[in-house]
N, C-alpha and C positions, 0 to 999 in steps of 0.2 A: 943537906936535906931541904927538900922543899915543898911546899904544899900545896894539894894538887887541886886544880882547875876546877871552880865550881860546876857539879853535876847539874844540866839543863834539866828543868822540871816542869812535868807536864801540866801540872795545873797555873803555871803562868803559860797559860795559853789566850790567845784574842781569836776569833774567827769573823772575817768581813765577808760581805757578800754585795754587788752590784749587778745591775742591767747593761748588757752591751748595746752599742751603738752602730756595729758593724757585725755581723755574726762571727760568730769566732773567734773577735777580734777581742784580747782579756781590754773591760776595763782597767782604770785608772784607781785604785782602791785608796782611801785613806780613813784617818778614825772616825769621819762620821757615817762609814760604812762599816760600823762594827759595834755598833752599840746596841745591839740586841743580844740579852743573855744565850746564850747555846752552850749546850751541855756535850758530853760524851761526844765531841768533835774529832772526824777521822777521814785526812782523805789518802788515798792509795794510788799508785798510778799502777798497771798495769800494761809490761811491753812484752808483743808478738815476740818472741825466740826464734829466727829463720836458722834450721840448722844447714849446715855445712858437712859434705861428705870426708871422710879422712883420706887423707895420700899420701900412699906409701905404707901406711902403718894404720893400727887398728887405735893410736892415740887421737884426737879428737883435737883440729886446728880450730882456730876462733872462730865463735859464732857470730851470726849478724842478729841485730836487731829488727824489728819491723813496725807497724805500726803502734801508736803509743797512746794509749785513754787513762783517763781518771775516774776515781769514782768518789763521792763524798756522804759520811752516813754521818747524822748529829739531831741533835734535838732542841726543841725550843718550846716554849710558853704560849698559848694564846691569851693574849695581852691588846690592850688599846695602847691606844700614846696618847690620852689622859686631855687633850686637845683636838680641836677640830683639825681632820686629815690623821689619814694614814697611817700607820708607824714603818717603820723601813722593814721590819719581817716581811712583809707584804708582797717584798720584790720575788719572795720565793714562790708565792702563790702565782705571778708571772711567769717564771720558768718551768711550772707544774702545768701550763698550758690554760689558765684562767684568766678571764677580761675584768673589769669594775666598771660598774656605771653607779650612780651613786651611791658607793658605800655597799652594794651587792656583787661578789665576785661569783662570778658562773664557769663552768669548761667551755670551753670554744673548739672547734676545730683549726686544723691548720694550723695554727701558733706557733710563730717562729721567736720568740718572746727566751733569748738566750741570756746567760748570766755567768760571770767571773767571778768565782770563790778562791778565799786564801784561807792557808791552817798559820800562824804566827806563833810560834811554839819556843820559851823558854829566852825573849827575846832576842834572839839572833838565827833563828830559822822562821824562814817562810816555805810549805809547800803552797801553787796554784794552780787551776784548775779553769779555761774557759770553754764557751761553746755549749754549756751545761744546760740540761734541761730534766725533771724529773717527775717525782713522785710522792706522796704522804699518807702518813697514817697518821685519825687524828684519836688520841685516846679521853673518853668521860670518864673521869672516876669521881666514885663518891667523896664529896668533900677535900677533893686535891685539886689545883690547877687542872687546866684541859691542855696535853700534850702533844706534839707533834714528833714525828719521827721523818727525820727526811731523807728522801734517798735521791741523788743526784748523778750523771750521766755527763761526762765532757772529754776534753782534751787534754792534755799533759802542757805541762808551761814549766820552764826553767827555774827550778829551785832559787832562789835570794836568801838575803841575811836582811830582808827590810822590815821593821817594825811598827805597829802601830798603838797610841794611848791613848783608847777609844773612853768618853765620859756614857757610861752605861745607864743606860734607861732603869729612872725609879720609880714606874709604876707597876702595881701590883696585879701579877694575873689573879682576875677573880675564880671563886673555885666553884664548880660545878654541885649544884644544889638549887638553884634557882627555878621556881615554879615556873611550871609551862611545858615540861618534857610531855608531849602523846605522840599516839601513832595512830591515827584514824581519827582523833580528838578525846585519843581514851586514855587517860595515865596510866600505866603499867611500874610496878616497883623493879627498878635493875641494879644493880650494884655498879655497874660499866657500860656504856656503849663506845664501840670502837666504829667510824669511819673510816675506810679503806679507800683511796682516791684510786686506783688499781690503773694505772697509766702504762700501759707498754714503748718503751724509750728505746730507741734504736741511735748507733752512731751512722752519720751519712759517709761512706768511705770518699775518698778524695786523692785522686795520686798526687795534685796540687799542696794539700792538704801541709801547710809549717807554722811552727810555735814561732814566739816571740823573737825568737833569734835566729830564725831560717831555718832549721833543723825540720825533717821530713816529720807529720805525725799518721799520715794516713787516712786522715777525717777532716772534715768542712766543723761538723757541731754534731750535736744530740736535735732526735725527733720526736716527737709522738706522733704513733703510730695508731692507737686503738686507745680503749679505755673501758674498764668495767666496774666501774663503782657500785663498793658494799656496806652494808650496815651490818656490825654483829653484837649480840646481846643475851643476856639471858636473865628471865622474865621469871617472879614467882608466878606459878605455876594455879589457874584459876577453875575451877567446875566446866566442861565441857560446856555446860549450860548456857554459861559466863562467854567463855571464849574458847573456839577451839582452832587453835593454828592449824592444826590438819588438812581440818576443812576449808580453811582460809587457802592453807598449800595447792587442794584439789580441785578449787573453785578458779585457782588464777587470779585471787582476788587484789586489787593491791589498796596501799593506806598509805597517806601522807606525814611524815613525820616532822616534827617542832622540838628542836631541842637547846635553847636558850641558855645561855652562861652570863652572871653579873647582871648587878643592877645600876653601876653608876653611868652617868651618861661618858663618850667615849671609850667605855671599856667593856661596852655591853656586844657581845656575838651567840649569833643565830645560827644552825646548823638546820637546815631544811632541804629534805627529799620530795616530791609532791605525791609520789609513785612508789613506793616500796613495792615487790614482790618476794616472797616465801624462794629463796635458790634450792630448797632441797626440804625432805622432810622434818620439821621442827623433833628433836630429839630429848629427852625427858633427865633433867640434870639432878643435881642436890647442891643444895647452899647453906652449910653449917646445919644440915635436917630436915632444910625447907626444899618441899620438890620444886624445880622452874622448869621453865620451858626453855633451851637453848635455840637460840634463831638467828639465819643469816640469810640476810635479804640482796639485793639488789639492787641499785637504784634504777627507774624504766622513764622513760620520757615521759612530759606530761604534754607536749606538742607535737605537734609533724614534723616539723622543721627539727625539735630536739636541741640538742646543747643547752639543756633547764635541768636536766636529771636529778641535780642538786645543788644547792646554795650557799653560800656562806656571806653573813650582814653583819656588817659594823653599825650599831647601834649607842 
């Protein structure tokens, strides 16, 4: 009798994440691409089925494969790195299709701004994933860190058994509470605002298109396509007198929002829209008894030119 092989366990998991250098091409990953907390980390590949007709008989001969994508969905902190510069979460705000000039990340168009992710699972599994480009939702909640939800777009890359022991970043995300939240310059009481980066991610087909080891995938990298960025929230609820979304809705009107997280230096971030507009009619909620106002905006240019729609500052 003999005892059996320890069960791999998901919570020793690492997840890294890097910028390519060539599109498509996966980085070089090691652990100090992996020292950002991320939570509920999951990536999946999905491959085309090409079926194959039966002969001779109604039994079904081997199917073929066809092309092959990844997708990666995980969560992370908004957090400083405690120092002057950056912290490496950042690189994903690059693959989201955002530029930085000092310390303020904006959308851009065009963005070919591509990234190589790995899942390191139970130390002897790697899934990875290059060519990635995507999307986020950022969540406010009262009194909890401010969340990200990531959702990611790429290519399929050959499984490994390679491992990394990344020294994980010990600063603290600050938690959402911090004076200065308005929306026109008006403080309104929310229990939650949710950011929506609403990015439409397309893969570039490619009959060229191979993984790390020659292998056909079908695809060059991930694109952005469009993008709709939203704000949702819901507002105690004030006198028509006071304020009335409605009218706000009917008028076209829009408002610029301020929504600030932390106060130490380095680890202070700013969420700013200049241009809110009302998406639909403001809808009449309840909050433990108290009426709000439930609202989803959209973010609208504040330029001609455009690609300002919304902000995010390191502070």
């Amino acid at each position: 009798m003999s005892l059996d092989t320890a069960p791999l366990l998901r919570k020793k998991s690492n997840f890294a994440f890097g910028l390519e250098t060539t599109t498509g091409t996966p980085a070089t990953l090691a652990a100090a691409d992996g020292v950002t907390n991320i939570f509920n980390a999951d990536i999946k590949f999905a491959t085309e089925i090409v079926k194959r007709q039966a002969q001779g008989s109604l039994s079904r001969i081997k199917q073929a494969q066809g092309a092959r994508s990844a997708t990666a969905q995980f969560e992370s902190e908004l957090v400083g790195s405690g120092t002057a510069g950056a912290p490496i979460w950042t690189r994903l705000l690059s693959m989201c299709g955002m530029t930085v000039s000092t310390g303020v990340w904006t959308p851009t168009d065009g963005c070919t701004a591509t990234g190589t992710l790995a899942h390191y699972i139970g130390g002897s599994r790697m899934r990875q994933m290059s060519g990635a480009m995507g999307s986020f939702k950022l969540a406010f909640k009262r009194g909890q860190p401010a969340m990200f939800t990531w959702s990611m777009t790429g290519i399929q890359q050959p499984n490994t058994t390679a491992t990394i022991a990344p020294t994980y970043t010990s600063v603290v995300a600050p938690l959402c509470g911090t004076a200065g939240f308005t929306i026109g310059g008006t403080y309104y009481t929310v229990d939650e605002v949710t950011f929506e980066q609403g990015n439409v991610v397309i893969l570039r087909q490619d009959v060229t298109g191979v993984d790390s080891a020659g292998k056909s995938t079908g695809y060059r990298a991930a694109y952005i396509t469009d993008r709709e960025a939203k704000v949702t929230l819901s507002a105690e609820a004030l006198p028509f007198g006071t304020k009335d979304w409605s009218d706000f809705f009917q008028t076209s009107s829009t408002a610029a929002l301020s929504l600030p997280v932390g106060t130490v230096a380095e680890n202070i971030w700013t969420l700013a829209a200049p241009a809110l507009q009302l998406a639909k009619d403001p809808e009449d909620g309840d909050r433990d008894g108290v009426a709000t106002d439930a609202l989803e905006f959209i973010c609208t240019r504040s330029s001609a030119a455009g690609q300002d729609e919304y902000s995010l500052t390191m502070g």
